[in-house]
N, C-alpha and C positions, 0 to 999 in steps of 0.2 A: 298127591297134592304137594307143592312144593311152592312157596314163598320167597320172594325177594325184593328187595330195595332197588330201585331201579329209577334212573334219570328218563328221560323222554330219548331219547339218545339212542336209551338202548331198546326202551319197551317199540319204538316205532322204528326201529331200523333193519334193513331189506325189506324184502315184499310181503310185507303181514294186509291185513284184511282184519277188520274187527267190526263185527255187527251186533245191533243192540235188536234184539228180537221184536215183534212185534208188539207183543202186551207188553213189554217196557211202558210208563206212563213218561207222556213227551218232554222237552226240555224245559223246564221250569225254573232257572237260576236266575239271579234278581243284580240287579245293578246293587241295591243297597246292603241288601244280604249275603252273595257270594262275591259278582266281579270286582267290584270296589276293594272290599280287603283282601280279596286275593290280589291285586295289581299292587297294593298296598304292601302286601308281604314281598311280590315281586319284587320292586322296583327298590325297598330295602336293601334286599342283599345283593342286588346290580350296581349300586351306589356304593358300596362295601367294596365289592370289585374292581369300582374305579380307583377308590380309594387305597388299595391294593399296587395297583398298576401290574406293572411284570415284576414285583417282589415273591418269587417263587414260597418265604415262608409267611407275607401275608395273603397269599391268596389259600394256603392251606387253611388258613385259620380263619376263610371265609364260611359263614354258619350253609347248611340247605337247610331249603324249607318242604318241609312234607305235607301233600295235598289229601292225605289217604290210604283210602285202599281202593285197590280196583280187580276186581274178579273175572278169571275168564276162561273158556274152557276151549280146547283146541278141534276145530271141525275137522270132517275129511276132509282133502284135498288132493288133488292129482297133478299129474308131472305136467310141470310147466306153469302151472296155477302159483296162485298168493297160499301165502298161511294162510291160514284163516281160525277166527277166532270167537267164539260168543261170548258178548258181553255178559256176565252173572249178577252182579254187582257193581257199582259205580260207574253209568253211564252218566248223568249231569258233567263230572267231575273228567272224564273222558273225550267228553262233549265239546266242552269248554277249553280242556288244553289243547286241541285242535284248532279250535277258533282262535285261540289266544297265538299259536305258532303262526298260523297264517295272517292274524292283521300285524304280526311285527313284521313278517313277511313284506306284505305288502307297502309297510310303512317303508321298508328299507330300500325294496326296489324305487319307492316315491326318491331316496334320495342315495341312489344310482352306487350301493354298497354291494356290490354282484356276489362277493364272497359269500356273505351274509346271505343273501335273498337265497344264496342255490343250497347253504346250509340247513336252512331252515325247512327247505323244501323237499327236502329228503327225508322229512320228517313229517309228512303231511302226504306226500302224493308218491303213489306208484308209477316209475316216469316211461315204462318199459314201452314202447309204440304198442302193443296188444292189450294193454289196459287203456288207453286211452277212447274218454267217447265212452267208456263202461263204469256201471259201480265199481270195480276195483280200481279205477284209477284215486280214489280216493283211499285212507289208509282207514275211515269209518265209512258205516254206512250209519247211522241214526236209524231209529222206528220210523213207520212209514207216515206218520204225521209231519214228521220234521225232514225227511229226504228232501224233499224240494227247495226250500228257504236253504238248508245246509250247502247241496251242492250248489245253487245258486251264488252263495257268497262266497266258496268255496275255489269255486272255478273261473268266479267275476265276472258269473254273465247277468244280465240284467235282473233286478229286484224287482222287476214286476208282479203284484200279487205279493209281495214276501216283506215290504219294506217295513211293514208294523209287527213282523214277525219276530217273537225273542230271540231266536238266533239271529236275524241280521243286527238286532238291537247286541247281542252281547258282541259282537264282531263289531259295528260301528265304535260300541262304548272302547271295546281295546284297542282299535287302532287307533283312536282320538288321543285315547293316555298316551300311547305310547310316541306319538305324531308330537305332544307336548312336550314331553318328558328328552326328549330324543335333541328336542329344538328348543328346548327352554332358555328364557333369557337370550335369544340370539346367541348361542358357543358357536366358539372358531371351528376350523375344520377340525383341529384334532379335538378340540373336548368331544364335539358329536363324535370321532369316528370313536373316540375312548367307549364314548355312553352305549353307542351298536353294538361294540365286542362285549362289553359288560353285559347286556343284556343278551346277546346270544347266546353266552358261554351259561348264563342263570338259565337259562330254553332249554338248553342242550343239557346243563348235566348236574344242575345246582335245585331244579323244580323234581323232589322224590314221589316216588307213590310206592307203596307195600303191594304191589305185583304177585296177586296169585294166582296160578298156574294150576288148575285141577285137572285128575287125571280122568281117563271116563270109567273110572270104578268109583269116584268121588259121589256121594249123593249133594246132589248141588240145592236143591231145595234146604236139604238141614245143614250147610255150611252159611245158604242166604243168613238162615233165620238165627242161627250161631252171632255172626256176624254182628246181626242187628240188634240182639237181644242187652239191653242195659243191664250191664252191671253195678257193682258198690264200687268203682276206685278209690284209690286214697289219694285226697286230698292233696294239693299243697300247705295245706293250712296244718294237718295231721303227721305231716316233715317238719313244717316250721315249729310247732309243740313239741314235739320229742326235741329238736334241737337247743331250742330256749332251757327249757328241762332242764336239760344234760350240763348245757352255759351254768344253769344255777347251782346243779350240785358240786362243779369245778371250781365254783366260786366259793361255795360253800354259805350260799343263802340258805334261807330258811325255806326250802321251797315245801313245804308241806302249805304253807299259806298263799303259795303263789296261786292253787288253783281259784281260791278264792278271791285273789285280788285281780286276778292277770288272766284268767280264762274261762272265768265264769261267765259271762256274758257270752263268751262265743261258740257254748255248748247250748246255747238256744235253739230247738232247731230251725228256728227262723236262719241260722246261717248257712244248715247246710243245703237248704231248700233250692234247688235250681231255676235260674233265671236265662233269658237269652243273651246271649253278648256274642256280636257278630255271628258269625255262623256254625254254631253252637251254644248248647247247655254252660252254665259253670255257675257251680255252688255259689253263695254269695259272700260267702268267707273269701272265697279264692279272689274275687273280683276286689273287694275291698283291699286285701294283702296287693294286688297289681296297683291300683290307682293310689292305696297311701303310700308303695317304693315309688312309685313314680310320682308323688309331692315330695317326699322327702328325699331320695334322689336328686329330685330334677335329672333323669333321664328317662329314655323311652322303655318300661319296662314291659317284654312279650311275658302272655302268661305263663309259658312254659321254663321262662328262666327265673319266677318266683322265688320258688325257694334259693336256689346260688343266692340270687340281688339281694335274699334276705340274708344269707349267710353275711356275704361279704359288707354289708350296710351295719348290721348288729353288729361287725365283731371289735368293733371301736368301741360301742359302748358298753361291752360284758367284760371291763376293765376292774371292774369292782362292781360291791352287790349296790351301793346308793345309784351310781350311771346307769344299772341294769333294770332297774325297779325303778329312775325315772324313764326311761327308754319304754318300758313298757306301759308306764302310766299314761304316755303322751295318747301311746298307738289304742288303749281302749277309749280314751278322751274321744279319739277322732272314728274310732268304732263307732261311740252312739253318734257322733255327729252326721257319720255316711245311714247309719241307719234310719236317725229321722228326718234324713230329707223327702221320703219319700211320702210320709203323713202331717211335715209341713203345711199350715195353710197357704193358698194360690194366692191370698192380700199379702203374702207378705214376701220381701227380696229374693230371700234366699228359696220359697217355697212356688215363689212365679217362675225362677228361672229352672228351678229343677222341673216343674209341671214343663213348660214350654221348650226349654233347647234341649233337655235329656230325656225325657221322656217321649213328647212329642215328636220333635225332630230327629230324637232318636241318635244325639250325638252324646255318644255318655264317652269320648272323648274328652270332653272338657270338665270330667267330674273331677279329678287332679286339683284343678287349678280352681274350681266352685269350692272342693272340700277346703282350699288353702284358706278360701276366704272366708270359710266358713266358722273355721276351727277352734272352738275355747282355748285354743293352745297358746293363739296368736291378739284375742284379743283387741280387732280393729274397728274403728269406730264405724257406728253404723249408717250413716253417710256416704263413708267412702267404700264400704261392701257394694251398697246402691249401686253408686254411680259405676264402680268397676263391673257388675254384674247389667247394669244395663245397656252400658257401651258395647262387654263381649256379645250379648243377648241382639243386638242391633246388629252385630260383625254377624251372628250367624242369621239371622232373618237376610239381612239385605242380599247374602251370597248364597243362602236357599232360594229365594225368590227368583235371583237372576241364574240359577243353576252351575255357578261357580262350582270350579272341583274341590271337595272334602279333603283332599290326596297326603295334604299335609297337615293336618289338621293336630295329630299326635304330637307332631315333633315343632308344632309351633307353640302347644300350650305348653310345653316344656321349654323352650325359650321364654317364653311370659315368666314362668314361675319360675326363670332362672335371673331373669331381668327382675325381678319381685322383690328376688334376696336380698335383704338388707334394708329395703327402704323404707323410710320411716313411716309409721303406720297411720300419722293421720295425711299421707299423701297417695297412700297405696292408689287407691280409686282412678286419682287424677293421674298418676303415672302410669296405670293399666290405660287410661283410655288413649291419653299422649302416644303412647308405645302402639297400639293397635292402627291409630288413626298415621302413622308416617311410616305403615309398609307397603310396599311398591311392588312385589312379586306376582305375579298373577294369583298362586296358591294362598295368597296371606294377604293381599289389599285390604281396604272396606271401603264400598264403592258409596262412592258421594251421590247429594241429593238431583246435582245434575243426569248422573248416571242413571240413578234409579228413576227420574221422570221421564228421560227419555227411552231405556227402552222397557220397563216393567209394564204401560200401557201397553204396547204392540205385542206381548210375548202369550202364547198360547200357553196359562198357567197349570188348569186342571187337566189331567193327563199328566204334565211333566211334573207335577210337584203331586207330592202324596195330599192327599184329601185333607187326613188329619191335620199336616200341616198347613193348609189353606182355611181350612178350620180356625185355628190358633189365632191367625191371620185376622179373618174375618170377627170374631171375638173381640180380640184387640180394639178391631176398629170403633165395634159398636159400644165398648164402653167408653171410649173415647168421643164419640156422638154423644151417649149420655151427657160422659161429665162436663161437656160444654154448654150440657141442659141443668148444670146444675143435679144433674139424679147421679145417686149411688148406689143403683140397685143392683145387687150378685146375681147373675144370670145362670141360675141352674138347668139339669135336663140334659138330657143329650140330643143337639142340634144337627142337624146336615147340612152338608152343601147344596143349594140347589142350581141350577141355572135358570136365570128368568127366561130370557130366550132360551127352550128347551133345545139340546142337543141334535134330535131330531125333527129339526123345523119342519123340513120337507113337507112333516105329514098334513099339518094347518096353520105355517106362519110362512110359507111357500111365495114369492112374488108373482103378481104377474105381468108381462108374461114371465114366465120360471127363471131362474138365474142359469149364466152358463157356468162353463164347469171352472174359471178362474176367479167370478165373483163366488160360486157355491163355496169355492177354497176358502175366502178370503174371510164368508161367513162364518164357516168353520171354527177358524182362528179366531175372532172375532167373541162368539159365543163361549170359547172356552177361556176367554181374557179376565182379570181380576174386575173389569166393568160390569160383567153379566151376572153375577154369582152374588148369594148372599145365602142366608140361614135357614131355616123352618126348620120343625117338626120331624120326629119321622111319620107323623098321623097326616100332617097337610102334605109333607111331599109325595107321599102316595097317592093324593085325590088330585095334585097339581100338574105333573104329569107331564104329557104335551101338550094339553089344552091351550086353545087358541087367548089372548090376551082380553077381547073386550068381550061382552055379552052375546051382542049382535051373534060375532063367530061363534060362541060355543052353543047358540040355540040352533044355528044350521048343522055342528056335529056330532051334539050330542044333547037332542031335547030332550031325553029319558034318563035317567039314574038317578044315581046324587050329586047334589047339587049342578042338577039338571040347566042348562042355560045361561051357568055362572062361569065367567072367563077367568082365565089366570090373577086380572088386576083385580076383580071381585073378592075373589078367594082371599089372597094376602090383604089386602087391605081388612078385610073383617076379622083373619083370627092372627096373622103376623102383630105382633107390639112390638117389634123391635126398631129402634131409632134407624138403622142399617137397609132396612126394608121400605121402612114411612119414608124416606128421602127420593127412595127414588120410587113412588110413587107418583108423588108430587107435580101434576103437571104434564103425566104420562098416560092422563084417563084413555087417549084413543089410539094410543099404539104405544108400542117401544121398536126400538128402529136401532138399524146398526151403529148411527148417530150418534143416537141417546148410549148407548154400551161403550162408544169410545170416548162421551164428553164423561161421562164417570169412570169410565177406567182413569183422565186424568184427575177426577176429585180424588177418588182413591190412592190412586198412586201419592199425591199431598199428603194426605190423612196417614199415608204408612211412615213418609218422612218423618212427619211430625208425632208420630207414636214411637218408632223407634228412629233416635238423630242419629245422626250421621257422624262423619269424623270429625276432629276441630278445625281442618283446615284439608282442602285438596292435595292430595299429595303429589309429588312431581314422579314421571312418571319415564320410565328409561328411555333413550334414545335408541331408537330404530336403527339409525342413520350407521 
């Protein structure tokens, strides 16, 4: 067995062959959990490149980024043949960097970079005329669930059958970022052609992976499980202690007292418990140390450069022991602060927005700049926490709903909390929202109430936004129908989404005669829109079903069981209470019709305005021209 670090460059250059065996389980990698923050790390240090230029000793000092490991073992092969190679280990991750070479590929040939499109391609496809028209013309083959959708996108021939498929989903999602990123802002020719070679040269030789190479005496079963087996690592957190430490006894503090002032709390093992953060595990000491350098920073701190950003961030204030003991006074201040936002109550500012953008939406991005405002450090009033937290709270609703890219999300709350500095505290709120409401970037807008009324009605929501998030959504609303009934009732339980018009009409809410197949579409979209959907039960949405909507239809489909004869509208009206559900009701006793879904997709769309506002003023918006 032999191991190496290896760019894409080298692990797919000549005529290699690498297949992912059958019992491989199929491609599974997620827009929100791998491609997202991998394109995210990409496109980092491709920007770094640029920034670079042809400075031979800044592009040395350009970081790579490591994807893994990937395991493979070498087949026979015969003269004239490809290497050939078995996947062992890390096919997603293999998977992926194929789809991800090929849509920059594709994005390039879109704009007519021949250099680029042929370098890339030499990375992806065996171009030799006897591989072509055969699985070896590609440089993977996938398990046999994904062969088809892969070569399909692969080779660009029609997506028929495949277009809902995750591989062409991960393949459309990269070439979109990259079609963006590429063409952002309208650049001249040279910043694009700048932004191509940056990104080729990150393709080519800057994306690592730990390349193993087993021999066929290797037992590959006990290197898998080696491999995967968790172990203890040490911490960042367990670097930064011993450093601190060391800081104290040079200084010649008392540090026999320090464990009890300064690190007591964080041998709880509530910290070293793991939690998700993108895609991966990490301790929650480590997460905490990432997101308070990067409040206190204000820069983008990677978890891997923790401890350095800690070195170099401390070593101003380990000037003397009072600088060093309040240095560290601050950082457990805002220790409990990260730690009780999590058992925060959901009535109150700081404990809604952690429940809803960080935990829900899942953007624990913006915990940096929630902890800022959270912070006993800082002391702001609570007014202007509010209003700052509900403004950001509105930037990320309105740009989840309309499916805006996350892309910058990092490096903008780091500009907020660098724009923050200094300002006086009982203006903070107003200048966070000022600040948000007049960017113009595609990555960084917050789209106004025009935007959001005209297209969040027509947009097919469930499916493209996660549940929970539409959930969130839907909550909002209905306490918001409350409280204009004057009720302040807390809505416990755990609620679902359901669709009133079920998903699959077909089976009893079918027209006649039957819809063709570009009205069937239109339903489709229609059903899955923020107009169709509202709450119950998990106990009524299993009895709700597809059952047809009035009485009449459910005693033709189903006059036996339970609630034998009772239609959809029956059902919810007797055990739904929810204000969200009663409305549309109302005046619907004998159908619900594609109508009725689009004249409340536009109430709802109002009601989201008005629950979370919008920016203080339309921002102007770049010239095309």
């Amino acid at each position: 067995m032999k191991a190496d670090a290896m760019p894409p460059r080298a692990l797919f250059d000549g005529r290699v062959h690498f297949e992912i065996p059958v019992f491989q389980r199929p491609y599974v990698w997620s827009e929100d959990d791998q491609w997202e923050p991998l394109w995210q790390d990409v496109v980092r240090v491709a920007e770094q490149m640029v920034v670079a230029g042809s400075d031979e000793n800044a592009l040395a000092a350009v970081s790579v980024h490591f994807l893994g490991a990937i395991v493979f073992k070498a087949r026979t092969a015969h003269i004239g043949d490809v290497t050939r190679y078995e996947v062992i280990d890390g096919q997603q991750r293999t998977t992926t960097l194929q789809l991800l070479l090929d849509a920059a590929q594709r994005v390039f040939a879109d704009f007519n970079y021949v250099d680029q499109v042929e370098a890339l391609g030499e990375l992806t496809t065996n171009s030799a005329n006897r591989f072509q028209g055969k699985a070896e013309q590609l440089k993977l083959r996938p398990s046999r669930v994904d062969q088809g959708a892969f070569t399909a996108v692969m080779t660009g021939y029609s997506l028929n059958g495949y277009a809902d498929h995750r591989i062409a989903e991960a393949h459309g999602f990269f070439r979109g970022r990259i079609a963006s990123w590429v063409g952002e802002d309208s650049p001249s020719d040279d910043v694009r052609l700048q932004r191509v070679q940056a990104l080729t040269g990150v393709l080519q030789s800057r994306l690592m992976v730990v390349a193993i190479d087993l021999s066929q005496h290797d037992d590959d079963q006990l290197i898998f499980e080696t491999l995967n087996d968790r172990g203890t690592p040490l911490l960042k957190a367990d670097l930064i202690k011993n450093w601190v430490f060391q800081q104290g006894e040079k200084l010649r503090a008392d540090v026999d007292t320090w464990p009890d002032r300064f690190w007591l709390e964080f041998d709880d093992p509530w910290w070293r418990e793991e939690v998700p953060q993108g895609r991966r595990n990490r301790a929650r000491i480590d997460i905490f140390l990432q997101y308070w350098l990067t409040m206190r920073t204000r820069a983008e701190v990677l978890i891997d450069d923790t401890f350095r950003t800690f070195m170099q961030h401390a070593e101003g204030h380990f000037i003397s022991v009072g600088s060093a003991e309040g240095f560290l006074t601050a950082m457990v201040n805002d220790a409990s602060t990260f730690r009780g936002l999590a058992t925060m109550p959901v009535d109150t500012t700081v404990g809604r927005f952690y429940h809803r953008v960080v935990q829900e939406f899942e953007l624990a991005a913006t915990t940096p700049l929630l902890m800022w405002l959270a912070s006993d450090n800082h002391a702001y009033p609570e007014e202007q926490v509010a209003l700052a937290l509900s403004a950001l709270e509105s930037w990320v609703v309105r740009r989840t709903l309309l499916r805006l890219s996350p892309s910058d999300v990092n490096r903008f709350m780091v500009s907020a909390l660098t724009m923050l500095d200094g300002v006086e505290a009982d203006k903070v709120g107003t200048v966070l929202k000022g600040y948000l409401s007049v960017q113009i970037s595609e990555t960084r807008r917050w789209p106004t109430d025009d935007e959001i009324r005209t297209e969040l009605p027509q947009l097919r929501l469930y499916g493209r936004v996660k549940q929970n998030r539409i959930r969130v959504v839907l909550l909002a609303l209905e306490q918001l129908f409350r409280t204009e009934r004057n009720e302040t009732v807390t809505i416990a339980g755990e609620l679902q989404v359901e669709h009133v018009m079920p998903r699959k009409w077909k089976q009893n809410w079918n027209s006649q005669p039957p819809l063709d197949e570009t009205a069937a579409r239109a339903r489709d979209r229609r059903v899955d829109s923020i107009g169709n959907l509202t709450l119950v039960t998990p106990q009524l949405n299993g009895g709700l079903s597809n059952r047809p909507w009035t009485d009449s239809e459910a005693k033709l489909v189903a006059p036996k069981g339970k609630a034998a004869g009772e239609g959809k509208h029956s059902l919810l009206n007797q055990y739904s209470l929810l204000a969200l559900t009663k409305d549309l009701l109302n005046g619907h006793q004998d159908a619900w019709t594609e109508a009725d879904i689009e004249a409340r997709s536009t109430q709802l769309t109002d009601k989201i305005c008005q629950a979370w506002p919008g920016p203080l003023r339309p921002p102007a918006r770049p010239s095309t021209n």
